[in-house]
Biotite code that builds the C-alpha atoms (Angstrom):
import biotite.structure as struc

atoms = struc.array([
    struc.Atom([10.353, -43.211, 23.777], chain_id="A", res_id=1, res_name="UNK", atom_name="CA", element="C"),
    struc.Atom([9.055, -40.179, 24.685], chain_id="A", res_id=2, res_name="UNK", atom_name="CA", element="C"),
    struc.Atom([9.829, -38.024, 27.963], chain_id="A", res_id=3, res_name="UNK", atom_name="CA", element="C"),
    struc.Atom([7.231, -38.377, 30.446], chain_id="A", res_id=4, res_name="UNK", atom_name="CA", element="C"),
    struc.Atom([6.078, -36.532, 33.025], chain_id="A", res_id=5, res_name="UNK", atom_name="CA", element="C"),
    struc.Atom([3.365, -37.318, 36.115], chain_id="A", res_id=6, res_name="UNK", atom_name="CA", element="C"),
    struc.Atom([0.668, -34.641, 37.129], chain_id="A", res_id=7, res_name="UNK", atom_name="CA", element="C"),
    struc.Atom([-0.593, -35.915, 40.473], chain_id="A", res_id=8, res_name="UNK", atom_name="CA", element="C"),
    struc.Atom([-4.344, -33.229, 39.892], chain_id="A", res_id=9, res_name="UNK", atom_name="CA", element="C"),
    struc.Atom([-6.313, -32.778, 42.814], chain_id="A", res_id=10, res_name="UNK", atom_name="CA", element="C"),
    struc.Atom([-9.576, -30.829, 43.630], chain_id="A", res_id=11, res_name="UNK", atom_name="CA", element="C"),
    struc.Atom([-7.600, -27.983, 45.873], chain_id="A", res_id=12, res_name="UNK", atom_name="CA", element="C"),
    struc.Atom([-9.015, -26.128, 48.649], chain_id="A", res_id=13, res_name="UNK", atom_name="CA", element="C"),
    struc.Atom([-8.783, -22.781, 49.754], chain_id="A", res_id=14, res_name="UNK", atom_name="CA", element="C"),
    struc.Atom([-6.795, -23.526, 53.005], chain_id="A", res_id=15, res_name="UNK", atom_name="CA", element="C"),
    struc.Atom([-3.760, -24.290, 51.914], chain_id="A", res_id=16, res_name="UNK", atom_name="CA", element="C"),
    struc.Atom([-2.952, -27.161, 54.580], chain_id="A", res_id=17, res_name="UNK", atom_name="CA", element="C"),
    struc.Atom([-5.457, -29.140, 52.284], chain_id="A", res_id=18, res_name="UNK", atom_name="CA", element="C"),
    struc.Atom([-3.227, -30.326, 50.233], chain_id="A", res_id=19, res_name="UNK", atom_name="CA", element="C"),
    struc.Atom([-0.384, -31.495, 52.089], chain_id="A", res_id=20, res_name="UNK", atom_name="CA", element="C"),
    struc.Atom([-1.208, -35.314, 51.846], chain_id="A", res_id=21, res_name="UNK", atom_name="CA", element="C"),
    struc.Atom([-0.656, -34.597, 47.885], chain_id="A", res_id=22, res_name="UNK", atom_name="CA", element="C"),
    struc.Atom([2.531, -33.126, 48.332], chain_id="A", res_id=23, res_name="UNK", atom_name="CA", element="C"),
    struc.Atom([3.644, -36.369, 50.697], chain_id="A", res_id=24, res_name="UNK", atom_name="CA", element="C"),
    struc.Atom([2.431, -38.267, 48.422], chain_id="A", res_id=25, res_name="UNK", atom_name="CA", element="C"),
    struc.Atom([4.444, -36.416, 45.229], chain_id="A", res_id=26, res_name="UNK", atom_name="CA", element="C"),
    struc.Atom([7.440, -36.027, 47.454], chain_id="A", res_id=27, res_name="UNK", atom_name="CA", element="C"),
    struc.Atom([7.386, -39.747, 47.795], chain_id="A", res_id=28, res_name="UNK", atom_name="CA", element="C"),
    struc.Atom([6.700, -40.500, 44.383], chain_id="A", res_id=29, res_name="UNK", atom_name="CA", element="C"),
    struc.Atom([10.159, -38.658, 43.651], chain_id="A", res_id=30, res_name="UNK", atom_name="CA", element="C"),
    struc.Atom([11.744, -39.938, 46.082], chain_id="A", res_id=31, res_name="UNK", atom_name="CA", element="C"),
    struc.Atom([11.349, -43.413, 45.010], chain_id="A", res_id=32, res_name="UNK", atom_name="CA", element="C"),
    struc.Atom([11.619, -42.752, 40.882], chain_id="A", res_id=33, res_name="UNK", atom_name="CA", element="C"),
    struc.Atom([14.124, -40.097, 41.496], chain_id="A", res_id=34, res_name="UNK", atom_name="CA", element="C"),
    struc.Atom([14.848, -40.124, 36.817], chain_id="A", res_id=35, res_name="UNK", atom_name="CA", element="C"),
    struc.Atom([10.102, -39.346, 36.659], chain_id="A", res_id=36, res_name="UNK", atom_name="CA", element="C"),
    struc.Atom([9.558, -35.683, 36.447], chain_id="A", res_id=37, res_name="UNK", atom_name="CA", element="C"),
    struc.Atom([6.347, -35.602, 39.130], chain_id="A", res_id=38, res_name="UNK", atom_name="CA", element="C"),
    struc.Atom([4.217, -32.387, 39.474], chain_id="A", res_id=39, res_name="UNK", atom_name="CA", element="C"),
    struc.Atom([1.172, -31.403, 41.298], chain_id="A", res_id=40, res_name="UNK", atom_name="CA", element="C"),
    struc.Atom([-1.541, -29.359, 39.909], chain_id="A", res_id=41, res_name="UNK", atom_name="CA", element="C"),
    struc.Atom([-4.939, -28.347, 41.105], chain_id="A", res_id=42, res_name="UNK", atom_name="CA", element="C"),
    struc.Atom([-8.830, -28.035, 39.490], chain_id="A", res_id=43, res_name="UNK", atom_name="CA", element="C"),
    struc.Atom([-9.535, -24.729, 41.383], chain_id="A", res_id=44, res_name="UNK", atom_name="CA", element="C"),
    struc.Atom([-8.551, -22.287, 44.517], chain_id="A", res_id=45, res_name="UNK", atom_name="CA", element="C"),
    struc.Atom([-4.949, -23.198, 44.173], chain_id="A", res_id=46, res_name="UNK", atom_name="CA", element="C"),
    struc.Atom([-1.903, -23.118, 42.193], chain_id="A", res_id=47, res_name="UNK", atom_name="CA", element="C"),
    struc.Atom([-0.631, -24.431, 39.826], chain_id="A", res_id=48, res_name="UNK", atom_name="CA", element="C"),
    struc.Atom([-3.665, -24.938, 37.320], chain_id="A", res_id=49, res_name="UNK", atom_name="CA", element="C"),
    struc.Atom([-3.680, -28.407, 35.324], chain_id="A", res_id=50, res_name="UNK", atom_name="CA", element="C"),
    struc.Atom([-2.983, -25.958, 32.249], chain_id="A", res_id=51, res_name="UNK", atom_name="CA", element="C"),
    struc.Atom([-0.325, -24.128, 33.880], chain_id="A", res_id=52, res_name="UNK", atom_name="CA", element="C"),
    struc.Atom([1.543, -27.227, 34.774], chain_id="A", res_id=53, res_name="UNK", atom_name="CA", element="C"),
    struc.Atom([1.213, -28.682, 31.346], chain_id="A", res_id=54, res_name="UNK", atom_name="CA", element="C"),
    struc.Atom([2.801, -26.331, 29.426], chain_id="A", res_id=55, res_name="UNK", atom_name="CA", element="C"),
    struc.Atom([5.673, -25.984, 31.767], chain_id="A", res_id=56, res_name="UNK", atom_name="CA", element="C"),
    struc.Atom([6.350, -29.252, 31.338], chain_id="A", res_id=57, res_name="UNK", atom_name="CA", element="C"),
    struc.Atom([5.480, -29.494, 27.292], chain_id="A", res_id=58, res_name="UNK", atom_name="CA", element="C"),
    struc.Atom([7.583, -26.044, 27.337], chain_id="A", res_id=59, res_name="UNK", atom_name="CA", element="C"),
    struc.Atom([10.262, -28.245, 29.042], chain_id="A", res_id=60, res_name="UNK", atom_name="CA", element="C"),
    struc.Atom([10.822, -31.188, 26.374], chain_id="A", res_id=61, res_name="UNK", atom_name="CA", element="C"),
    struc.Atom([8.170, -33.567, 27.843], chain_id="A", res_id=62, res_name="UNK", atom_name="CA", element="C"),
    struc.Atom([6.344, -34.699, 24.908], chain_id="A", res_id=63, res_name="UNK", atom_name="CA", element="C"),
    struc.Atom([3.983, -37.797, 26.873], chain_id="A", res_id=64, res_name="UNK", atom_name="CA", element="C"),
    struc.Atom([1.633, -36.493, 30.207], chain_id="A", res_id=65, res_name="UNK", atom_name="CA", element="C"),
    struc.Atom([0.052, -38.622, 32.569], chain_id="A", res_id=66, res_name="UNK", atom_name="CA", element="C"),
    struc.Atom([-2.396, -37.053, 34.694], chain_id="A", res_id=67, res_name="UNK", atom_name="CA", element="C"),
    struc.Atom([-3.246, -39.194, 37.410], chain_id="A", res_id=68, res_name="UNK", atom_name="CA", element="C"),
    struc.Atom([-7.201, -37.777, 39.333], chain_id="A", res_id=69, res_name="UNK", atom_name="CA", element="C"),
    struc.Atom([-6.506, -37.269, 43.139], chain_id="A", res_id=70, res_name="UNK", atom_name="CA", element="C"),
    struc.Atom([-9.924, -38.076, 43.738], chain_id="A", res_id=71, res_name="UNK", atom_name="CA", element="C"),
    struc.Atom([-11.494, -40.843, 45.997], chain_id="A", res_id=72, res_name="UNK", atom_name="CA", element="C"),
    struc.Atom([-13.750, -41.647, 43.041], chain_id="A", res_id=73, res_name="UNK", atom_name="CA", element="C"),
    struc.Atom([-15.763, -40.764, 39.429], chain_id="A", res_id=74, res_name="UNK", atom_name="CA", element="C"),
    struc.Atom([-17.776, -37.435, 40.170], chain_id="A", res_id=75, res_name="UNK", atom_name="CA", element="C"),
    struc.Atom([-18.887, -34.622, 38.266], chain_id="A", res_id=76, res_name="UNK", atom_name="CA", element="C"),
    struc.Atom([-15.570, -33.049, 37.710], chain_id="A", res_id=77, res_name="UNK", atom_name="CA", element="C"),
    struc.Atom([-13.797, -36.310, 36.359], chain_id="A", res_id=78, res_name="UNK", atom_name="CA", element="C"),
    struc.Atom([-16.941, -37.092, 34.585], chain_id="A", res_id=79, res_name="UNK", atom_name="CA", element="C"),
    struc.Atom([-17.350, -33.299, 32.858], chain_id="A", res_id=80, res_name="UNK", atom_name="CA", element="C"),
    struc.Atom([-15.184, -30.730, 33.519], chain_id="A", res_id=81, res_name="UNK", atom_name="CA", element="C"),
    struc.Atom([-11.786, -32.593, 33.853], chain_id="A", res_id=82, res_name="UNK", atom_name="CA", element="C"),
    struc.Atom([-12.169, -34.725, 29.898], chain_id="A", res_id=83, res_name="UNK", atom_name="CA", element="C"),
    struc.Atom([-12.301, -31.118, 28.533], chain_id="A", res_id=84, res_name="UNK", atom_name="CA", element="C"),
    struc.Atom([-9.446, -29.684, 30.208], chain_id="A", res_id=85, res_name="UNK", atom_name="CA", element="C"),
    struc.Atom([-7.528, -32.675, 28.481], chain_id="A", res_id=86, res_name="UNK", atom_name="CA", element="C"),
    struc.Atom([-9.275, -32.228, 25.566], chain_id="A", res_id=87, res_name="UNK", atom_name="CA", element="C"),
    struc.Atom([-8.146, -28.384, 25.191], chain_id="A", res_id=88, res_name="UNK", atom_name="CA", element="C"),
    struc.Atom([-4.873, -29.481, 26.064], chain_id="A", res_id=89, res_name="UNK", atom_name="CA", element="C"),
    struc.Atom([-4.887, -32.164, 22.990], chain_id="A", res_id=90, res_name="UNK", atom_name="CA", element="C"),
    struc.Atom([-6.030, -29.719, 20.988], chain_id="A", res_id=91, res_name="UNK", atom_name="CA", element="C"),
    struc.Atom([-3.293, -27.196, 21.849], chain_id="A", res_id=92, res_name="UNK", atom_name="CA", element="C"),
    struc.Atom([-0.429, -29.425, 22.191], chain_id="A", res_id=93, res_name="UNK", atom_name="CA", element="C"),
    struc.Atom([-1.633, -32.317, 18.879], chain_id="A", res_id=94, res_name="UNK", atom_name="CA", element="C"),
    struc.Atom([2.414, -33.037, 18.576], chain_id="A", res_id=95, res_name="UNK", atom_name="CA", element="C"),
    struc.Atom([2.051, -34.487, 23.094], chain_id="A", res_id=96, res_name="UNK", atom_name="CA", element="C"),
    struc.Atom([0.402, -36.988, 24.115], chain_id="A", res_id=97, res_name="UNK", atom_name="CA", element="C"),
    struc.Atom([-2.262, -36.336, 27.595], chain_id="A", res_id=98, res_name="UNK", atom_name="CA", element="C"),
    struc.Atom([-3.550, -39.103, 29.142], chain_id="A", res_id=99, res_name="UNK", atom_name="CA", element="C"),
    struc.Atom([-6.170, -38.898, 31.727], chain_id="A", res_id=100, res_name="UNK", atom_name="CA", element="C"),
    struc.Atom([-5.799, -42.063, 34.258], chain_id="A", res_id=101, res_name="UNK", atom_name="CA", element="C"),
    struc.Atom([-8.395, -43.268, 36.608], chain_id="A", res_id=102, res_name="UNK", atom_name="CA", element="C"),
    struc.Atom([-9.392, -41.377, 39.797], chain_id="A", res_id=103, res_name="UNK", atom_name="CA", element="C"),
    struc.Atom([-6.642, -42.890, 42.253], chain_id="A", res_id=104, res_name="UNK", atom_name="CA", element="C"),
    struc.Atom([-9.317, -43.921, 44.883], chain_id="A", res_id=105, res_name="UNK", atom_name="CA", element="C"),
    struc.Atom([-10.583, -46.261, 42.570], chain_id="A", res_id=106, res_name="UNK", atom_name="CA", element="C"),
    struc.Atom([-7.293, -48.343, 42.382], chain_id="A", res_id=107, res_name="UNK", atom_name="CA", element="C"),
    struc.Atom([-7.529, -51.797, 43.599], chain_id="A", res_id=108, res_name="UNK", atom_name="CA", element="C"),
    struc.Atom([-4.353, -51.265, 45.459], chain_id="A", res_id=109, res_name="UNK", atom_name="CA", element="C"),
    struc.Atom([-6.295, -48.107, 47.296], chain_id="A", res_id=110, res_name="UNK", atom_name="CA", element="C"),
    struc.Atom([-9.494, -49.688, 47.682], chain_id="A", res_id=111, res_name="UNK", atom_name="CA", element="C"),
    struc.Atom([-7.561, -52.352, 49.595], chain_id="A", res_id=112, res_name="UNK", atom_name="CA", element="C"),
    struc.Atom([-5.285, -49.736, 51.614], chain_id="A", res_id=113, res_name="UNK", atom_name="CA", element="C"),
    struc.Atom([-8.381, -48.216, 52.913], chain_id="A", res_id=114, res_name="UNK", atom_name="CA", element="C"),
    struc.Atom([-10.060, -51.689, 53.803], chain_id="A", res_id=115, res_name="UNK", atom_name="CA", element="C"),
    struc.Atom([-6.699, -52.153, 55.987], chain_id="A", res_id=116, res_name="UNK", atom_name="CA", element="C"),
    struc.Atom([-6.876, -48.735, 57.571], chain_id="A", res_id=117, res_name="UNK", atom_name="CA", element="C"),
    struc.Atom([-10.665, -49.213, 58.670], chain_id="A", res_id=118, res_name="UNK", atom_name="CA", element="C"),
    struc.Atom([-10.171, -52.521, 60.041], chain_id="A", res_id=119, res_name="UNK", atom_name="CA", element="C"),
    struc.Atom([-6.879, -51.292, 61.772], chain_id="A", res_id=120, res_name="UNK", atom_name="CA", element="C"),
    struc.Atom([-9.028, -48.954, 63.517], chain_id="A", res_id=121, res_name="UNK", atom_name="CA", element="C"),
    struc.Atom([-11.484, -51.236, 64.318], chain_id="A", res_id=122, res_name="UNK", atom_name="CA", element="C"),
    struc.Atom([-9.309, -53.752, 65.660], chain_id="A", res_id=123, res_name="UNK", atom_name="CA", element="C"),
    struc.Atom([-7.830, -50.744, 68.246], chain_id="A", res_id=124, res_name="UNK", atom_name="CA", element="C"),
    struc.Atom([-9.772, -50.396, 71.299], chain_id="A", res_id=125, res_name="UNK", atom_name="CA", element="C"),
    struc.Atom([-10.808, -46.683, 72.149], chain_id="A", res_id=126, res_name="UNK", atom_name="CA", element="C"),
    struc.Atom([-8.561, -44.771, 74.387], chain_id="A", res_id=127, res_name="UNK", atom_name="CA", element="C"),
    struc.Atom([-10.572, -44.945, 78.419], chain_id="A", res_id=128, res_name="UNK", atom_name="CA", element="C"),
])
């Protein structure tokens, strides 16, 4: 079986603070699959690159990526741009194997969390 590794790619932003509900969210990812090499990687304005962090982890003996969309939903950079950033990287790396998930917003599990979270708030009556 080969080693695999998670890359948790999201948009970025140029204020950094952005992405701090991805780094919860990788931080507890490895907390709770402590043996799954988990990375974060970013489309534009911040670092590291979807590129960068592949080949640090190809570099590092992981022969199977996942990359997992940390978008709300299908748009024009997981409908264009994104398939040919994977596609360069099959290209470059034919021996790995890159696989491009679906954006995590449009999980059923997600879709359902979110339900939840609006109905929590609606269910809270507004501070007097």
């Amino acid at each position: 079986m080969p080693k695999t590794a998670l890359i948790l790619f999201a948009h970025g932003a140029r204020d950094p603070e952005w992405a701090n509900p991805m780094r919860r969210v990788c931080a507890a990812v490895r907390a709770q699959a402590p043996g799954l090499r988990v990375e974060l990687a970013f489309l534009e304005f911040m670092a590291p690159t979807l590129a960068d962090c592949a080949e640090a982890l190809l570099a590092e003996g992981h022969a199977r990526l996942v990359v997992l969309p940390m978008f709300i939903a299908q748009g024009g950079h997981l409908k264009r741009d994104v398939p040919l950033l994977i596609d360069d990287l099959r290209r470059r790396h034919p021996h790995a194997t890159v696989e491009l998930a679906t954006a995590v917003g449009e999980a059923e599990p997600i879709v359902q969390a979110m339900a939840a979270h609006v109905l929590a708030l609606a269910a809270t009556p507004a501070a007097a």
